[in-house]
C-alpha positions, 0 to 999 in steps of 0.5 A: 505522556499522554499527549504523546502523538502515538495514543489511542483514546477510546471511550467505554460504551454503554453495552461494555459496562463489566468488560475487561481492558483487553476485550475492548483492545482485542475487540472494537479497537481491534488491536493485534497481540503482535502490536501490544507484546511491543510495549515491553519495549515503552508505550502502556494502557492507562485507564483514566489516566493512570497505568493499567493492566488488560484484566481490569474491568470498565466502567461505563464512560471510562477512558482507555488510552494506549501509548504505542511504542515506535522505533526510530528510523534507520534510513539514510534520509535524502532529500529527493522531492515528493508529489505527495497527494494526500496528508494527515496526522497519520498517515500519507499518500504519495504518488511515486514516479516510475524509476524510483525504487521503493526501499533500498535493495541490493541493486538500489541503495540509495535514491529510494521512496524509503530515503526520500520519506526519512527525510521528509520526516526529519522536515516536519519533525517527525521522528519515526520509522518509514512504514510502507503499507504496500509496494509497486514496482520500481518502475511502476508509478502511482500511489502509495501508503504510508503509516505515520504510526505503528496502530495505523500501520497495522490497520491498514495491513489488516485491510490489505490482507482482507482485501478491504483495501483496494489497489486499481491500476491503469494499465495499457497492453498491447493487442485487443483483449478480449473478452474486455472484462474478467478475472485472471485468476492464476497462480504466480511463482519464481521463474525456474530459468531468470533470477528476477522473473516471476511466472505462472505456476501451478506451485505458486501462490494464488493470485488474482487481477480483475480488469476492465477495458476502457478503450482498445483497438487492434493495437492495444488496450487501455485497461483498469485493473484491480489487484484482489492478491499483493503478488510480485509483478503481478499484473505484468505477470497476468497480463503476459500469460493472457498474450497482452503483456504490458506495454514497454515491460523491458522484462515480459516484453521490451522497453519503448522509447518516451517511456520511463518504465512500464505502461502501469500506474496504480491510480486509485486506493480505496479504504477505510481511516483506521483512525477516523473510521471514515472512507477515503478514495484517493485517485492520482491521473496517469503519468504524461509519458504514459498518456503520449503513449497512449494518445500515439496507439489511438492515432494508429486505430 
């Protein structure tokens, strides 16, 4: 069991001599309750070896090791290619192209980045649930995180509503924005008058994108923009109410020909492996329809 791909080895320290199981879990491992109560279902803690409880003391040198439980996915795997730009043990990082929903929905029931990643499991044997630490809209492309496993999973969560993982975006609006960096820092909720639509809104949840332009003439603006709230078509949203909605946005403006969704792709993430404690930065290069339209707007400068 213990060469299970799902465990967590962790050495006692000096300074913990006398702790218990629970305090190196809750502490330095930095394990949630949610994560451990799902090992009724299967998985343990074992020190050294053999199964252990939470309450036991340590001594230093010991070894805790933690079998999480998984589940199985209950996707429809397909087999739809993946631009897969980064890949461990753990966990994936996939540029998605614009036009593909990322889990199944209503309105998309098949096609999506959650089928695609169900079969591509069942390719390198990994039997598992798709977990998606974070979203983009269906027709925004980029980068985007997977957990391979429930521990790396919550870590990454952690990250994101600690603001520790960053989400920027390349995105190009129409006019000149001014002033060329800043925060937009209004709050965001369903629109009153379009079932799929989100607005600003005093009653809304609070949100906030910080941008920077990169290149701008009176026609448009080239911008990175770095999410510090997870909202709903956030930057679409922000930028909109700013008076520089999102070029070919076909719902807080209008679509444009030799463009397959919206002028935005989230382009660089930033965190920490919850497994190797180190720092990665990932970056994926805009779109080539996206950078035609770009290269088009600078011709009109």
């Amino acid at each position: 069991m213990l060469d299970h791909p799902y465990v967590l080895t962790a050495t006692v320290q000096d300074d913990e001599e006398g702790a218990m199981v629970k305090d190196i879990v809750y502490g330095r491992l930095d394990l949630s309750r949610g994560l451990l109560r799902r090992m009724k279902r299967g998985g343990g803690i074992y020190l050294n070896g053999q199964r252990d409880y939470l309450t036991r003391r340590v001594r230093s040198g010991d070894t805790i090791q933690i079998v999480f439980y998984d589940e199985k996915t209950t996707m429809e795997p397909e087999d739809i290619p993946l631009d897969i730009v980064y890949e461990d043990d753990y966990l994936l990082i996939v540029n998605k192209a614009a036009g593909m929903a990322v889990h199944p929905t209503g309105a998309y029931q098949e096609g999506t980045l959650a089928n695609a990643l169900a079969h591509y499991w069942g390719e390198i044997g990994l039997d598992t649930k798709v977990r998606l630490v974070h979203r983009i809209d269906k027709d925004t492309s980029g980068l985007i995180l997977v957990a391979k496993e429930p521990y790396t999973l919550q870590r990454l969560l952690r990250q994101l509503s600690r603001g520790e993982l960053v989400r920027e975006y390349l995105v190009i609006v129409h006019g000149a924005v001014t002033p060329p960096e800043g925060i937009l820092a209004m709050a965001i909720g369903r629109s009153m008058d379009h079932g799929v639509k989100r607005a600003v809104s005093t009653g809304g949840k609070a949100a906030k994108t910080v941008y920077k332009a990169l290149c701008t003439n009176a026609h448009a603006t080239l911008l990175r923009a770095r999410l510090e709230s997870g909202r709903t078509h956030q930057i679409r949203v922000h930028f909109a109410d700013f008076g520089h909605p999102v070029l070919g946005d076909p719902l807080y403006s209008e679509a444009l020909p030799g463009i397959s969704g919206q002028a935005l792709h989230a382009w660089r993430l930033e965190f920490v492996h919850p497994r190797t404690e180190q720092r990665h930065v990932v970056t994926c290069p805009m779109p080539r329809d996206m950078l035609n339209l770009w290269n088009e707007y600078r011709k009109e400068q």
